[in-house]
C-alpha positions in Angstrom: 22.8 -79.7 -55.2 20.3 -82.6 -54.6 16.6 -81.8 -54.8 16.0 -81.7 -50.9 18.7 -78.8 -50.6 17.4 -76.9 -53.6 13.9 -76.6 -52.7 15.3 -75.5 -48.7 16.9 -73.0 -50.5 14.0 -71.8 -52.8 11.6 -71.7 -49.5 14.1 -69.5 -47.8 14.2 -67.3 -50.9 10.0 -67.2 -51.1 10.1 -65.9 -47.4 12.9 -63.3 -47.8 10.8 -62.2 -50.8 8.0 -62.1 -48.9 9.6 -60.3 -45.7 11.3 -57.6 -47.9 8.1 -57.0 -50.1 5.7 -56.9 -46.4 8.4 -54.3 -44.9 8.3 -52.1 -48.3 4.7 -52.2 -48.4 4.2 -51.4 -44.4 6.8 -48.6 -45.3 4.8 -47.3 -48.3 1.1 -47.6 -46.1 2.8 -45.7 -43.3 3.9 -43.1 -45.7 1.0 -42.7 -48.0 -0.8 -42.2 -44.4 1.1 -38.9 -44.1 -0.6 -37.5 -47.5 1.9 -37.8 -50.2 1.0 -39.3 -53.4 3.5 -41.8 -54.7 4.7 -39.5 -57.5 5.5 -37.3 -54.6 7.4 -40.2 -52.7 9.4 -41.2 -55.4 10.1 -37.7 -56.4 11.3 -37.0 -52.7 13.4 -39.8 -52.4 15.1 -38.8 -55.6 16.0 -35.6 -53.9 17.3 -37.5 -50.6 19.9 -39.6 -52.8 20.8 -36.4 -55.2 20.9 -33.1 -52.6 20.9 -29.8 -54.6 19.2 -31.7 -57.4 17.2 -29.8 -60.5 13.9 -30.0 -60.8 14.5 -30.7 -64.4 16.2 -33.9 -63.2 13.8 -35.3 -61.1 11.6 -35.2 -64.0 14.2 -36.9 -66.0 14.0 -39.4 -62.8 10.5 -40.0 -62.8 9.9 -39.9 -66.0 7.9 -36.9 -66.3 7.7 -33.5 -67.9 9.4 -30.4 -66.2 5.7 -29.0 -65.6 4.6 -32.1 -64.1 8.0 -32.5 -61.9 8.0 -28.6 -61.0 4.4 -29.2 -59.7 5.1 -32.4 -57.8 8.1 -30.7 -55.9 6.0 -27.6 -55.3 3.5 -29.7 -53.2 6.6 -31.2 -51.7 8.2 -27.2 -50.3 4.2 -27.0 -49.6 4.1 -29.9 -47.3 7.7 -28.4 -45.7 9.7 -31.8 -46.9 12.0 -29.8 -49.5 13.2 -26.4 -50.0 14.0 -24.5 -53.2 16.5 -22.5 -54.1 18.5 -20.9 -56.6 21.1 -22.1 -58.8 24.2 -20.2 -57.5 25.8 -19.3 -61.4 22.3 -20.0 -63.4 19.0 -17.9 -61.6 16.9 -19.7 -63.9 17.4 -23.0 -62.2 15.8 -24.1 -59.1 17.5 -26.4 -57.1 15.7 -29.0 -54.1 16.9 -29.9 -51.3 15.6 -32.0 -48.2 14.2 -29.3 -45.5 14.7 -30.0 -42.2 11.5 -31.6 -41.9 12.4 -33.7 -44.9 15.9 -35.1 -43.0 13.6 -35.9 -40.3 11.2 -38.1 -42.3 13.8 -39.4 -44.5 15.4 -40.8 -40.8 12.2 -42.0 -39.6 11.7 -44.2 -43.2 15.4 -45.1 -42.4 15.1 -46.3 -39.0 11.6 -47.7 -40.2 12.3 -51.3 -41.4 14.7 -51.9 -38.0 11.4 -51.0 -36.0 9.5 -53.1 -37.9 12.0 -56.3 -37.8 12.4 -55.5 -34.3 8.6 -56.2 -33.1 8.5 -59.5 -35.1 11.4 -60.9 -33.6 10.2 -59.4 -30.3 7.2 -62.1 -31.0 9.0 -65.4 -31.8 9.7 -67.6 -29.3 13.4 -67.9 -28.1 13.8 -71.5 -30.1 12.7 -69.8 -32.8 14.7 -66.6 -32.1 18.0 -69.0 -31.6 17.4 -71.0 -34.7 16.9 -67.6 -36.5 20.1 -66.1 -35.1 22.1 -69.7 -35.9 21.1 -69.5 -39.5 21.4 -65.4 -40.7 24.9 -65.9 -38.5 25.6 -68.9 -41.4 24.3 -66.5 -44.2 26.7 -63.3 -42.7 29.7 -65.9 -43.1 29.1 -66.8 -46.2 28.8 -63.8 -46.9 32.3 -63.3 -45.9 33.5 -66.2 -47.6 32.2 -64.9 -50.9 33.6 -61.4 -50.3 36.9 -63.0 -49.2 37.3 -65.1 -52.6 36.2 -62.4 -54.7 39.0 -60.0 -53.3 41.1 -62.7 -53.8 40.3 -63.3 -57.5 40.1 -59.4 -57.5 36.4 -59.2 -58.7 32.6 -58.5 -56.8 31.1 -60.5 -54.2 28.2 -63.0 -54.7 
């Protein structure tokens, strides 16, 4: 790769670092608005990807003691973003599970970096737009490209 083409490719890189790390921290601001410490948010998105999960295990996923995880998820059934119930063969263990309130945040967070792409292309200009469109259409078929060879020599995509 000659040196013109490398540094292209490392400016796109710095501005897909910098677009992912300005939608996770718009995501975390709009979220930290609603009152949750980010112990709390990480612990909640723990129980989003693990439904019926122990409390025990989220500590183990956070890194913390069971007091300290049995506490965080009791301000989370506080706030109405998880319930808690028992274990069906072991009454000693709690289990956590989104609420309904907690399936409706964890769509709005979903749906929340769409939204937030959507208004920024909304503001370019449609040269810009088209060039934009042009070159993440190039990046989707490469995409492919690297997904068809890697089937191919039966192993993962780049």
């Amino acid at each position: 790769m000659d040196e013109d083409r490398d540094a292209r490719v490392s400016q796109v890189l710095a501005h897909l670092k910098r677009l992912f790390v300005t939608m996770q921290e718009r995501r975390n601001e709009e979220l930290i608005d609603g009152d949750l410490t980010l112990a709390q948010l990480r612990a909640f998105f723990v129980v989003a990807r693990n439904p019926d999960v122990s409390v025990g295990t989220i500590g183990k996923e956070l890194g913390v003691g069971f007091p300290a995880a049995s506490h965080i998820v009791e301000r989370l059934v506080h706030a109405g973003l998880v319930d808690r119930h028992p274990h069906p063969r072991d009454r000693r263990v709690s289990l956590i599970d989104l609420s309904a309130e907690g399936r409706r945040l964890l769509e709005q967070v979903q749906n929340f970096g769409p939204r937030l792409v959507r208004g920024w292309l909304l503001d370019l200009d449609g040269e810009e737009l088209s060039a934009l469109e042009l070159g993440l259409g190039a990046v989707v078929r490469a995409i492919g490209r690297a997904r068809a060879a890697s089937e191919i020599q039966g192993g993962a995509a780049q």
